[in-house]
Structures are given as structure tokens and as C-alpha cells.
N, C-alpha and C positions, 0 to 999 in steps of 0.2 A: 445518454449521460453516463456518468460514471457513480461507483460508491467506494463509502471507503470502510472495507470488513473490518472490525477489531475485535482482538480475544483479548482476553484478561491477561495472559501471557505475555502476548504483545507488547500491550502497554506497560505491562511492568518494564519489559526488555527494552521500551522506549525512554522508562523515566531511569532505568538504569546507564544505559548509553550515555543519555544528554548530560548524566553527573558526571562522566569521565575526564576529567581535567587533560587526558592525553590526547583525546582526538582533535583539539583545536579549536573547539568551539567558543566565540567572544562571545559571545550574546549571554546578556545576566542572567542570572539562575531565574530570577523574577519570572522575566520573560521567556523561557522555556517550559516553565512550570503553564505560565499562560497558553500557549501553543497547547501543547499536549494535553492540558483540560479544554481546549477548545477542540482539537480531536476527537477526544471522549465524548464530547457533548453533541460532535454530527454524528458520530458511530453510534451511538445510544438511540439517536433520533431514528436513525436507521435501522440498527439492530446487532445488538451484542453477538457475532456471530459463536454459534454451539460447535464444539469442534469433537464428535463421536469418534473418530478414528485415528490412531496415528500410524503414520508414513515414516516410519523412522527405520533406520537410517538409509536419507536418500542423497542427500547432499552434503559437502565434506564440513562444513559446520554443523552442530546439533541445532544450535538455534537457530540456525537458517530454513531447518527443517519445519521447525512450529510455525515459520511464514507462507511453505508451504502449503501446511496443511490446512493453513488460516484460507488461505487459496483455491484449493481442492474444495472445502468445504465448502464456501463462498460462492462457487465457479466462478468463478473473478476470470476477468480475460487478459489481463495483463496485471505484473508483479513488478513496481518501481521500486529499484537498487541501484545504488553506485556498484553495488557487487555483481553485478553481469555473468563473471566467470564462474564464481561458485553456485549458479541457477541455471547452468545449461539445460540440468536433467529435469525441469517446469517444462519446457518445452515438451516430453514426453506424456503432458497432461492438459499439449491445448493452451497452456499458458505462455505469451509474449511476456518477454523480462524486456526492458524500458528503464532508462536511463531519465532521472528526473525531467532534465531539457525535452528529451526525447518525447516524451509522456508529455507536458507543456505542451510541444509544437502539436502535437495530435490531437489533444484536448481544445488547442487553439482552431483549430481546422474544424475540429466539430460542432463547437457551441455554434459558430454562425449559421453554420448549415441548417440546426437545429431551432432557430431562431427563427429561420425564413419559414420551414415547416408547421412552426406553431403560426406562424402569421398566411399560413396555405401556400405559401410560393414553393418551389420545387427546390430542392438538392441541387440539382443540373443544372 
């Protein structure tokens, strides 16, 4: 299965983004506010991840870098962005950068597999 790390940064950087009137986003402020505290609330359940070290500067954005390090810390195995090209250097840490879709079709292939496993059938 997968989780989903979140630092405090993070999230700010999330409720920051989603107020940007330039990025295009229609969805009412309502409902974004709703998403992102529903985020908060499986990351929480999960675990606030602590982030001791920083990795900076490794990637041509700064705050791209705190996603990283959200990552490193995490050991997360993969990092979903639209931004692909500015995460090349993840890979130098073991980590797949994944393309929302990308990440979907994978997650999709996994859950049933894992499905059958919890019910004893095999993978194969």
C-alpha cells in the first residue's frame, strides 16, 4: 500500500498554492480548503512526518527541495508531480517521480493484487 508523508511546510505550501488565482484552479475555495484538511487528517492518522535534516539546495526550486526532503525522511518510494523535470535529482535517492496518472495506473494495479493476497490467492 502506499502513505501519504506531510510536514507542516508542506501543507502550508499546499494551502498556499491552492489560493493562487493564476494557476487555474475552478474548484471553490470551500472545497479546497475541504481536500487539504482531509489530507491533514489521513497524514495525521499516519504520522506527521519529522523532518531533522535539510538537503538544500538540491533541486532548482527551494521548495521543491522541502518535498524532497519530506521524501528522504519519509523513505517514500515514489514522489507525484506534474513537475517531472525539476525532480530528476530524487532519483539519486531511490526515489520514482510519477506523474499523478502515472501513480493512479500503479496504485490501480496494486490494490487488486493486494486484495487477492489478503483473501490467500497469489499475485501471479
Amino acid at each position: 500500500m502506499f502513505s501519504l508523508p506531510l510536514s507542516v511546510p508542506l501543507l502550508a505550501e499546499y494551502d498556499d498554492v491552492s489560493a493562487r488565482r493564476d494557476i487555474g484552479i475552478t474548484i471553490p475555495a470551500a472545497s479546497i480548503n475541504a481536500i487539504i484538511g482531509r489530507i491533514a487528517q489521513i497524514a495525521h492518522k499516519q504520522r506527521i512526518q519529522q523532518i531533522y535534516f535539510l538537503w538544500r539546495a538540491i533541486l532548482p526550486d527551494p521548495k521543491d527541495d522541502m518535498v524532497l526532503e519530506l521524501g528522504i525522511a519519509a523513505e517514500v518510494s515514489h514522489i507525484v508531480t506534474f513537475n517531472r523535470k525539476d525532480f530528476r535529482k530524487a532519483t539519486e535517492f531511490g526515489i520514482t517521480i510519477a506523474s499523478p496518472s502515472e501513480f493512479l495506473t500503479l496504485i490501480g494495479s496494486i490494490l487488486p493484487a493486494a486484495a487477492r493476497l489478503r483473501r490467500g490467492r497469489s499475485m501471479w
